[in-house]
C-alpha positions in Angstrom: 0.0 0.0 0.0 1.2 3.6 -1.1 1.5 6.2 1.4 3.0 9.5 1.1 3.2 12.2 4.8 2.2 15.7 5.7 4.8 18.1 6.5 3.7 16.8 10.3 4.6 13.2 9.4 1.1 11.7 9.6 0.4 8.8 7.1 -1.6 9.8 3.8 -3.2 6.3 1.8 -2.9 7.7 -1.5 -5.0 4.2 -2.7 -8.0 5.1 -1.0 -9.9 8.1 -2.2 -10.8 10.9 0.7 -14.1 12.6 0.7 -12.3 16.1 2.2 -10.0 15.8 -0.9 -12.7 15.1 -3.5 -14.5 18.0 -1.8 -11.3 19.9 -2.8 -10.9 18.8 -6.1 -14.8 19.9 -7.2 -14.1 23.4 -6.0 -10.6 23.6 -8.1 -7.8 23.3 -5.5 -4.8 21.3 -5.6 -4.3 18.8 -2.7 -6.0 15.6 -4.2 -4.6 13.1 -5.9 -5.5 10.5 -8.8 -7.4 8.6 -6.5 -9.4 11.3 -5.6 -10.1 12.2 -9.5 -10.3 8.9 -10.5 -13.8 8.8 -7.7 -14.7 12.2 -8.8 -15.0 10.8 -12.6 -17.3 7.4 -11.6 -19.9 9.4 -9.6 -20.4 12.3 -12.2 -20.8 9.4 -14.7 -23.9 8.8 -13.0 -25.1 11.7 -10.9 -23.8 14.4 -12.4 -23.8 18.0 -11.1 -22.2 17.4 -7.8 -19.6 20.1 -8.6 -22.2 22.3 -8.6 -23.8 21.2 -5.3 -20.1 21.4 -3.9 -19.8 24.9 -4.7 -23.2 25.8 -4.1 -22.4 24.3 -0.9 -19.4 26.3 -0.1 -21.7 29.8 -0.9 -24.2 28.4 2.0 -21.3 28.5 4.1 -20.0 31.6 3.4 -23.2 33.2 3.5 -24.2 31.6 6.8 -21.1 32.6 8.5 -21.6 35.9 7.8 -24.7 36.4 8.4 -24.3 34.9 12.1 -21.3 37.4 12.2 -23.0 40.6 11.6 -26.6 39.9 12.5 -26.3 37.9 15.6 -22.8 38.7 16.7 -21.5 35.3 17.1 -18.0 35.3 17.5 -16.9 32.1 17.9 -17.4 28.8 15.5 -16.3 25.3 15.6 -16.6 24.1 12.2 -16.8 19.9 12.6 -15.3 18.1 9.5 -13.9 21.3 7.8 -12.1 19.8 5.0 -9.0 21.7 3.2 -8.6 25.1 3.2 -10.0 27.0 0.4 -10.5 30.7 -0.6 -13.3 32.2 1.7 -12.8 29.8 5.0 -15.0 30.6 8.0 -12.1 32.4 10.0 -11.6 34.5 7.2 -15.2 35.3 6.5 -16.0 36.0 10.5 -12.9 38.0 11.1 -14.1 40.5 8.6 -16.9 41.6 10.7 -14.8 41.0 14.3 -10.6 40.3 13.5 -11.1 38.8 16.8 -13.7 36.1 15.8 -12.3 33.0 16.8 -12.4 29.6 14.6 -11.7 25.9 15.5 -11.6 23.4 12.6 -12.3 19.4 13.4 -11.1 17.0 10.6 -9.8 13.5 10.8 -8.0 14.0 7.4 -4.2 14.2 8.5 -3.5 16.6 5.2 -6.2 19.1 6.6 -3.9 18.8 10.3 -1.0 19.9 8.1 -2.8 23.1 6.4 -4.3 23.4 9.9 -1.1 23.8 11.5 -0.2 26.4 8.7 -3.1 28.5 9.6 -2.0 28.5 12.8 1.5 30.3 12.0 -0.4 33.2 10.6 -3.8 33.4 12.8 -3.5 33.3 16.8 -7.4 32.7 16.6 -7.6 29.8 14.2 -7.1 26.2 15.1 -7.3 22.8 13.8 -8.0 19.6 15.7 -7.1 16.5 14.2 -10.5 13.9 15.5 -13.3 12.4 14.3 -15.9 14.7 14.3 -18.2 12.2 16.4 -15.9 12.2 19.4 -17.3 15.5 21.6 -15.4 15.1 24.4 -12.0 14.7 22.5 -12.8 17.7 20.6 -13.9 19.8 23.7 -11.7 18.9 25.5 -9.0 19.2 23.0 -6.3 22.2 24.2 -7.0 24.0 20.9 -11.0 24.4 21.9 -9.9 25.0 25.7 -8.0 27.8 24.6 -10.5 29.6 22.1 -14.0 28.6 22.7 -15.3 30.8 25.9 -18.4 28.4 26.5 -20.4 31.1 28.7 -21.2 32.6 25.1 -22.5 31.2 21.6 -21.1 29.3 19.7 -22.1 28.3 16.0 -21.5 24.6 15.8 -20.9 24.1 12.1 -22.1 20.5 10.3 -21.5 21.6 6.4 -22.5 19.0 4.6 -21.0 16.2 6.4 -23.8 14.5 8.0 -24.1 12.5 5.1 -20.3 10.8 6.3 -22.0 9.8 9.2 -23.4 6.1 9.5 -26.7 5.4 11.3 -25.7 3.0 13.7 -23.5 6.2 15.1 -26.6 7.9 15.1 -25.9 11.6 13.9 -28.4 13.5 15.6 -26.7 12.6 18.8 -23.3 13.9 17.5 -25.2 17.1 17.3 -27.0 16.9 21.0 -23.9 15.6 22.4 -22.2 19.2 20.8 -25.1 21.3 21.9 -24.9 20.2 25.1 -22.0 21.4 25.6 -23.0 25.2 24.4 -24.6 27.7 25.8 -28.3 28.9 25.4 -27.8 31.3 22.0 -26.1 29.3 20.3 -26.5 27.9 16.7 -26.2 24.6 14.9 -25.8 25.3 11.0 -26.5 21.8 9.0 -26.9 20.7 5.5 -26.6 17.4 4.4 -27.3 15.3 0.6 -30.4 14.0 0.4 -32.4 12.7 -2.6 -36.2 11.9 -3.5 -35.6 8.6 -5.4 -34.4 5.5 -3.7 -32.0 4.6 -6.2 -30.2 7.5 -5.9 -29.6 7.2 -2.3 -28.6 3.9 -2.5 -26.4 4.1 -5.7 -24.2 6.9 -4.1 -24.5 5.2 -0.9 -22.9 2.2 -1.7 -20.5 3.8 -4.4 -19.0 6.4 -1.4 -18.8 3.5 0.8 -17.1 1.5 -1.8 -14.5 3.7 -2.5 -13.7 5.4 1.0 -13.4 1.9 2.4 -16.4 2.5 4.7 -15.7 6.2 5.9 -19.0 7.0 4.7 -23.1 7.1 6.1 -25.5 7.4 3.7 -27.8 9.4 1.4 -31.1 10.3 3.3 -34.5 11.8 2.0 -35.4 15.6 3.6 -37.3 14.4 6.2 -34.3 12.7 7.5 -32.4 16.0 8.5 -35.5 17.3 10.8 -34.7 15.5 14.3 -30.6 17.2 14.0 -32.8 20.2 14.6 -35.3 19.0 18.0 -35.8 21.7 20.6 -34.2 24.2 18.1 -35.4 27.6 17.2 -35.5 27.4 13.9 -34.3 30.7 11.9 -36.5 32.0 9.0 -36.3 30.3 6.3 -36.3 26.9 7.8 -35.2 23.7 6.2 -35.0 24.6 2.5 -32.1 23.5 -0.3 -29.2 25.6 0.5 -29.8 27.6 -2.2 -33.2 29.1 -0.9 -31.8 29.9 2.3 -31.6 33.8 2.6 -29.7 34.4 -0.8 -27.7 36.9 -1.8 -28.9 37.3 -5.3 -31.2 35.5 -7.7 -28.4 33.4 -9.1 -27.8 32.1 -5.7 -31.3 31.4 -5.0 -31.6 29.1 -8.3 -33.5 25.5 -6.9 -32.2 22.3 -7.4 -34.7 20.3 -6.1 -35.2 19.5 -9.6 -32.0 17.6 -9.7 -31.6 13.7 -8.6 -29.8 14.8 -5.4 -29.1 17.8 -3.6 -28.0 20.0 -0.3 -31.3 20.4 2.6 -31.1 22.1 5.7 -30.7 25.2 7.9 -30.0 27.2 11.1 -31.4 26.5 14.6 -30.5 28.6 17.5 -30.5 26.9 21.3 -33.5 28.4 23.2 
C-alpha cells in the first residue's frame, strides 16, 4: 500500500480516495490526488452536477457565516469536519466583521492537520483539531478548543455538509445533541446534508462512497431525515430549505435544485 506524509509526518493512503479531498478537487484546488479524481470521474458518470452542489455548498457556508457574524454577533465557531482550506474559509469570512472572531476546525483527514497547523503560524485565533468529528469530548476537551471557545457565550457549531459521512448506527443526531450540550443557550447549529427523492439514488451513491472510502462513509437520506438534527431548536426563518433558498444573496444564488436527482437540505437553529 502507497502512502505519502504531511509536513507533520502523519500517514496519507494515497489508494483510498478521501471525501475532504474530493471536496477539494470539485471546488478547483490542488491537494488531491488521482485517487481522488479517478472517484470524482465514476460518480459524475452517473449523478452528475455534484460540482455544482459542492460549490453551491461552499456559498451556503459563506453566506451563513456571515450572516451569524453581523446579525447575531457570534464570534466564535467550531466548524466539525472542515475539510481543506480554500479561498473564503469561515475564520476568514467571520474575522471580517470581528478580527477577533475565533475559529476551531475538526477534521480527521491528516492533510487538513498539516494546512491546519499552517493557519495556525499566521492566525492566533484559528485552530485545527485533528479527530473524528463524532468524538465530543476529544474535541472539547482538545487544548486548541480549551484555549479559544469561551463556552459562557454562543457558539455556532458548524455540520456543512458532512452529515451524510456519518453512518446510522453512530446515530448523527446525537453527535449534534452531544455538541449542543455542551454550548450555551444562543447558540446555533448550521447543517446541510445530501439528500435525494428517489431510492436509487440514495442507494447508488450510498454504496458507491462506501465502496470507494473503504467505509468512511453514512449514507444518502430523504429531507425528512435532517428534521430530528434540529429537535428543541429555534428554527431561523427560512427553515429547512435546499441551501440555495436559504436567505440568498442574489437571484443566481437562490436558483433550486430540487429538480435535480440529489441535492444540499437544511438550515439554522438557535439553542432556546
Amino acid at each position: 500500500m502507497r502512502e505519502e506524509t504531511t509536513g507533520s509526518g502523519d500517514a496519507v493512503d494515497i489508494n483510498v480516495p478521501s471525501v475532504a479531498r474530493m471536496y477539494d478537487h470539485y471546488l478547483g484546488g490542488k491537494d488531491n490526488y488521482a485517487v481522488d479524481r479517478e472517484a470524482v470521474a465514476a460518480l459524475d458518470e452517473v449523478v452528475p452536477r455534484t460540482r455544482a452542489l459542492a460549490r453551491n455548498n461552499r456559498r451556503f457556508l459563506q453566506r451563513v457565516v456571515r450572516i451569524l457574524a453581523e446579525d447575531y454577533g457570534i464570534r466564535q465557531f467550531l466548524d466539525h469536519g472542515s475539510g481543506l482550506p480554500t479561498q473564503d474559509n469561515v475564520h476568514q469570512v467571520a474575522q471580517r466583521t470581528d478580527p477577533g472572531a475565533r475559529v476551531v476546525y475538526v477534521d480527521n483527514d491528516p492533510i487538513v492537520l498539516a494546512h491546519g497547523r499552517a493557519l495556525l503560524e499566521e492566525n492566533a485565533n484559528t485552530a485545527v483539531i485533528h479527530a473524528d468529528m463524532r468524538k465530543t469530548e476529544t474535541i472539547f476537551e482538545s487544548p486548541e478548543a480549551r484555549r479559544l471557545l469561551d463556552l459562557s457565550q454562543p457558539v455556532a457549531l458548524l455540520f456543512i455538509s458532512v452529515m451524510h459521512c456519518i453512518p446510522d448506527e453512530s446515530d448523527p443526531a446525537a453527535v449534534v445533541r452531544r455538541a449542543l450540550e455542551r454550548v450555551p443557550s444562543g447558540s446555533f447549529v448550521v447543517l446541510n446534508q445530501l439528500v435525494s427523492h428517489e431510492k436509487e439514488t440514495r442507494d447508488f451513491v450510498t454504496d458507491f462512497m462506501n465502496s470507494s472510502t473503504n467505509g468512511n462513509w453514512g449514507r444518502v437520506r430523504e429531507p425528512g431525515d435532517v428534521e430530528p438534527y434540529f429537535a428543541g431548536l429555534e428554527l431561523l426563518e427560512p427553515g429547512l430549505v435546499e441551501i440555495n433558498d436559504w436567505r440568498p444573496d442574489s437571484e443566481l444564488d437562490a436558483r433550486r435544485l430540487e429538480d435535480e436527482t440529489w441535492f444540499e437540505f437544511g438550515g439554522v437553529g438557535r439553542k432556546p
